[in-house]
C-alpha positions as CSV (number, residue, x, y, z in Angstrom):
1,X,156.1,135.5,66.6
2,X,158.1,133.0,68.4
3,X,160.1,133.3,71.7
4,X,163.5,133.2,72.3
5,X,164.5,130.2,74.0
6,X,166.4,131.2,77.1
7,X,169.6,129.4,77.6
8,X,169.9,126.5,80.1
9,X,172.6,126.5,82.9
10,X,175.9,124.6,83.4
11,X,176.3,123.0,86.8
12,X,179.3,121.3,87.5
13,X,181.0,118.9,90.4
14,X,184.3,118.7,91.1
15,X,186.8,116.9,94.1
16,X,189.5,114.7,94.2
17,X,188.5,110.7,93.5
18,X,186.7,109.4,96.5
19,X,184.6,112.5,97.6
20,X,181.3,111.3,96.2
21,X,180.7,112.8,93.1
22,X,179.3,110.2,90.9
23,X,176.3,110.3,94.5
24,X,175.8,113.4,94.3
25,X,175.4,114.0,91.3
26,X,172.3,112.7,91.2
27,X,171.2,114.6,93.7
28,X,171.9,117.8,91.6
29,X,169.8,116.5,89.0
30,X,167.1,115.3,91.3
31,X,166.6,119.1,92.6
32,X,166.8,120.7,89.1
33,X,164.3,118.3,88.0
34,X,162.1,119.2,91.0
35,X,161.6,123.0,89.8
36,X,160.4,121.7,86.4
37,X,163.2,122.1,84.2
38,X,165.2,119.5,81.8
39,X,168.3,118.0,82.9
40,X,171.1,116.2,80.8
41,X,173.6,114.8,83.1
42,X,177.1,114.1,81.9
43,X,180.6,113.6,82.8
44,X,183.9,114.4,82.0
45,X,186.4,112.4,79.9
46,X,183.0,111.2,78.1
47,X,179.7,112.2,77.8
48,X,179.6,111.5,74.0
49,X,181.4,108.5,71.8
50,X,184.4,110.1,71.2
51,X,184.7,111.2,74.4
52,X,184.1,108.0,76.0
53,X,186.8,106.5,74.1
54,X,189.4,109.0,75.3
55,X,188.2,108.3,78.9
56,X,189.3,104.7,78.3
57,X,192.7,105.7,77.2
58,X,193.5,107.9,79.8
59,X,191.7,106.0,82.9
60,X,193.4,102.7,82.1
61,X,195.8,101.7,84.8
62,X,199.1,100.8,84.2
63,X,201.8,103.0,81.4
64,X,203.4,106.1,82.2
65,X,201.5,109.3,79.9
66,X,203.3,112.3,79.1
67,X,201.3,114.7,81.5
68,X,201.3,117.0,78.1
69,X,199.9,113.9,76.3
70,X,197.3,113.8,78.9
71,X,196.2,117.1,78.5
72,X,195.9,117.3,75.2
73,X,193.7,114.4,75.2
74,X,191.1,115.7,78.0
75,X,190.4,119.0,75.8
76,X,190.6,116.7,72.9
77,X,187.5,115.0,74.6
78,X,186.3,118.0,75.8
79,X,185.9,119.8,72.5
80,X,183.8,116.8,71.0
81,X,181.9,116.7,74.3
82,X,180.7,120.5,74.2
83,X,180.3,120.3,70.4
84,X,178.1,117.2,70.3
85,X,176.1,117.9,74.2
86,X,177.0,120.8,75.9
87,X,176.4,123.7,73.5
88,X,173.4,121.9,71.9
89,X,171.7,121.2,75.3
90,X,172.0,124.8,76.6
91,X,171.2,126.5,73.5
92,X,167.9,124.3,73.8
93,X,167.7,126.0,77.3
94,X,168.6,122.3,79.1
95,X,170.4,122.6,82.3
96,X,173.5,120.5,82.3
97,X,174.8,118.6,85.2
98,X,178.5,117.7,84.3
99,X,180.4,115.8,87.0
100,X,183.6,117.3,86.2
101,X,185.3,119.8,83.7
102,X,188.4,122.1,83.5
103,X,188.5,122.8,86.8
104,X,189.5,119.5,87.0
105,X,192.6,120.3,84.2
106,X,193.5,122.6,86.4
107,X,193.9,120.7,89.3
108,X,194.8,117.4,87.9
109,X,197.1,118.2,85.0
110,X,198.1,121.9,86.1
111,X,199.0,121.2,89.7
112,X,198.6,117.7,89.9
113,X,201.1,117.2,86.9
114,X,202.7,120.5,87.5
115,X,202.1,121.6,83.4
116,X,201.1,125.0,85.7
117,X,197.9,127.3,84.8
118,X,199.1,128.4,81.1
119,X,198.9,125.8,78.7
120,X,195.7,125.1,80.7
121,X,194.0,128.4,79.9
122,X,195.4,128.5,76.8
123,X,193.7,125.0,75.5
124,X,190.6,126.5,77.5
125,X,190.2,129.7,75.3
126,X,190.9,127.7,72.6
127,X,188.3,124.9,73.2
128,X,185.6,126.9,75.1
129,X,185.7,130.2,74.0
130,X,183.5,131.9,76.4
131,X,181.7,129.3,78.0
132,X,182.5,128.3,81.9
133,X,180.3,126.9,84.4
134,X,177.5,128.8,85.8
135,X,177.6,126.8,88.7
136,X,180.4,124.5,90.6
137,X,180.4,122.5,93.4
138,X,183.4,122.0,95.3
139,X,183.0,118.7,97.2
140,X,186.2,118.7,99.4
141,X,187.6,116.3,102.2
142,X,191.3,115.3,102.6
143,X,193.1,112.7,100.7
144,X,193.2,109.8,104.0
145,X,189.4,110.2,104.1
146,X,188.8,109.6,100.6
147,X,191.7,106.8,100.6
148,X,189.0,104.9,102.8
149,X,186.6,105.1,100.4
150,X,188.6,104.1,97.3
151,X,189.8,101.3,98.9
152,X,186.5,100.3,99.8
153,X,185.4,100.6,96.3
154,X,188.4,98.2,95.1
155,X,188.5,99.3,92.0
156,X,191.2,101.8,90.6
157,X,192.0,103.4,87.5
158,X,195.5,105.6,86.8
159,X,194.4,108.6,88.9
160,X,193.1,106.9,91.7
161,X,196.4,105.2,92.2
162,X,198.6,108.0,92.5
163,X,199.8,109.4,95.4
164,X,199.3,111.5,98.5
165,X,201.6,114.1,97.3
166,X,199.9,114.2,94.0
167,X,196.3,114.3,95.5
168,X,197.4,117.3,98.0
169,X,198.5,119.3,95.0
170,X,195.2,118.3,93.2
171,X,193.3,119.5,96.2
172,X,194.9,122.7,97.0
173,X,194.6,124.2,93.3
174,X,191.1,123.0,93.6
175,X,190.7,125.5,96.7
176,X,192.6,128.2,95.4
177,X,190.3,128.3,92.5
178,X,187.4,128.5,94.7
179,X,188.9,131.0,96.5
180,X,189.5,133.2,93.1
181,X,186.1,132.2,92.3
182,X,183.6,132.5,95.5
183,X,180.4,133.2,93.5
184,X,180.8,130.1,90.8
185,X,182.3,127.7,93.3
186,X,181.0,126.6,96.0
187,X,182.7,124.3,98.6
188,X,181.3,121.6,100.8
189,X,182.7,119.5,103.4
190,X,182.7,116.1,102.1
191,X,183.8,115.0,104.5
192,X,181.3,115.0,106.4
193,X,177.9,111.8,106.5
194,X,176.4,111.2,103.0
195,X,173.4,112.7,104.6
196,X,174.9,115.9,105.6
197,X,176.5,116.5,102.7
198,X,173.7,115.7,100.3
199,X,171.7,117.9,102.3
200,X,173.9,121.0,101.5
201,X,174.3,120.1,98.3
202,X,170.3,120.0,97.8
203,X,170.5,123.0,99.3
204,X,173.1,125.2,97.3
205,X,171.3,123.8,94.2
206,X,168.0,124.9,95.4
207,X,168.8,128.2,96.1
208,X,170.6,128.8,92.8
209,X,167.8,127.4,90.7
210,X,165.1,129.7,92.7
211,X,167.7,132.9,91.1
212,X,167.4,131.1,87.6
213,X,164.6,129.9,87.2
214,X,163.0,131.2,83.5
């Protein structure tokens, strides 16, 4: 007889451009790779070819887009993303590292574009069905600290040059959902040293791994 092959876990990041995703990401795959399991590490707009194609549409600077228009096209990558990665991965029992999702729609075009939560969950249920994160990480810090960064980076794409207005919408729907959500989401300061916040990242991974392990 064979086994059944457990299903993997879905860990996401979120934040507001400049908080140090892309970082620690790796980090969260670093520490799931230390207990022995297989990672696939992803990100949102992209991941797969059609997906990355999207990304470039709706990252390119410059051109006003229809914040409807905009949504549409991140579930539009989204649906190819957990169709063609995702679902395959964790039906393998892969853990997925994914440095964004619709948390992100939320925040971005929900608040951010003021669309609001309904077409949001609607295009969710659609899209995902059942399937949300099993893990998220919250990486936090206000918009003049991650300003800094960005501009230190020098180079910006059609989110990261909107405003502060924007970005404080972005980052408060982002807390309320962790506040709806306090066993999924997790929030760290990020503003805080690389260091420090790598460390409680490693950390909040480690200990949900050690409750998951198969």
């Amino acid at each position: 007889m064979t086994g059944t092959v457990r299903r993997g876990r879905f860990l996401t990041l979120e934040g507001i451009e400049g908080v140090g995703k892309s970082t620690h990401l790796a980090c969260v795959a670093e520490r799931v790779r230390a207990a022995g399991l297989t990672v696939v590490v992803t990100r949102e707009p992209g991941g797969v070819p059609l997906g990355e194609r999207i990304r470039d549409v709706l990252l390119a600077p410059g051109g006003r887009m229809p914040p409807l228009a905009e949504l549409l096209l991140m579930f539009a990558a989204r649906a190819a993303h957990l169709e063609e990665l995702v679902r395959p991965a964790l039906a393998r029992g892969e853990w997925v590292v994914c440095d964004r999702f619709t948390d992100a729609s939320y925040a971005y075009q929900g608040a951010g574009r003021g669309l609001g939560d309904a077409p949001v969950a609607r295009l969710e249920e659609l899209v995902q069905g059942q399937l949300r994160p099993d893990l998220t990480l919250l990486l936090d810090a206000d918009w003049h600290v991650t300003r800094s960064r960005r501009e230190r980076r020098g180079v910006t794409d059609r989110f990261e040059q909107e405003d502060e207005a924007f970005f404080a919408r972005v980052r408060a729907a982002y807390l309320r959902r962790a506040h709806a959500e306090p066993a999924r989401v997790r929030v760290v300061d990020a503003s805080s040293p690389e260091a420090d916040v790598r460390v409680r990242v490693a950390a909040l991974v480690d200990e949900y791994v050690s409750r998951n392990l198969p």
